[in-house]
Phi, psi and omega in degrees: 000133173284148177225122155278118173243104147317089184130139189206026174272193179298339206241308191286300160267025209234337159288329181252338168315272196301337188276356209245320195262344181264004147121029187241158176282143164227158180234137141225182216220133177214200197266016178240006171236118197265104179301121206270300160240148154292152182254176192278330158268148178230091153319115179243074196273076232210151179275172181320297184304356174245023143291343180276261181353321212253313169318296189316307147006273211274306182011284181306323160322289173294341180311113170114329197251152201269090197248142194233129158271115179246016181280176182225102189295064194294143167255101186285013114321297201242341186028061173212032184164150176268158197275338175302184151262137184303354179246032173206190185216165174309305190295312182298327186296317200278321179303332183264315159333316205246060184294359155241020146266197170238085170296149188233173162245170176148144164089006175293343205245357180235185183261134164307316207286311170317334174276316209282307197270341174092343199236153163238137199035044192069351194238284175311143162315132159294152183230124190253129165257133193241132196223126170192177166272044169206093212291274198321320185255018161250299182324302154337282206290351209252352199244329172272023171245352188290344169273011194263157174290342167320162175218105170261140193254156156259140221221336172115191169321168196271347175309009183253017143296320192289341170296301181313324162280337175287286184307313192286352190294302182259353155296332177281331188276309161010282172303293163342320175250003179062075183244295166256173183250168189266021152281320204247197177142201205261131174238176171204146193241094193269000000 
């Protein structure tokens, strides 16, 4: 399967990593290269504010594809709250920008460094929680990860982004705050 990654940080490769170790092509893509076509999953590895934009952009592009939201609407002033309205998430505001796509939440809940090793605090599996309404493109994003050392959970509808963005909001201040290290965060443990 081919995979398109928005993003070329710590995160956009520790992301194209495990889509790469699971037998799939990855392209990325950043603001000195313009992505002409898509692959049917789109990572969307970008801080919060250039999702409207990269939607707008993109719009025709993305129509028909399966686009994974990995931010965390953090307000990064204040590291003291997320930037959304509390009955919604980053991933829903992109789901209504992109109404012909499928939007997913994921990889908001991790780490770089934990993606990059396969481990959280060395020991636990990392485990990526996947969250949308469309069962067929979490079956998608989750059978194209399936060679990775990751371990993806269904997490539910996509409104349980906002739970996911409320966790990952606080594993970074966490991190942030050196409480943890940016190797640890929140694992599960099956």
């Amino acid at each position: 399967m081919k995979i398109s990654i928005f993003g070329k940080g710590n995160m956009g490769q520790a992301i194209g990593k495990n889509f790469g170790l699971a037998g799939n092509t990855v392209s990325y893509y950043d603001n000195q290269n313009h992505a002409e076509t898509l692959a049917d999953i789109v990572v969307m590895a970008v801080p919060y504010p250039a999702l409207a934009s990269l939607a707008k952009e993109y719009a025709d592009q993305f129509a028909g594809k399966i686009v994974v939201d990995i931010t965390n609407p953090l307000d990064f002033d204040t590291w003291d709250s997320l930037v959304v309205p509390a009955d919604s998430s980053a991933a829903q505001e992109l789901q209504q920008l992109l109404p012909n796509s499928t939007v997913l939440k994921a990889f908001n809940t991790t780490f770089a460094a934990t993606l990059q090793s396969g481990k959280v605090g060395g020991t636990a599996t990392t485990t990526v929680l996947v969250a949308g309404d469309d069962d067929a493109a979490k079956q998608a994003f989750k059978a194209a990860l399936a060679g990775s050392p990751l371990n993806i959970l269904d997490a539910g509808k996509l409104k349980r982004a906002r739970e996911l963005e409320a966790t990952g909001f606080l594993q970074m201040t966490l991190a942030a705050s050196k409480q943890i290290g940016w190797t640890g965060g929140f694992g599960v443990i099956k």
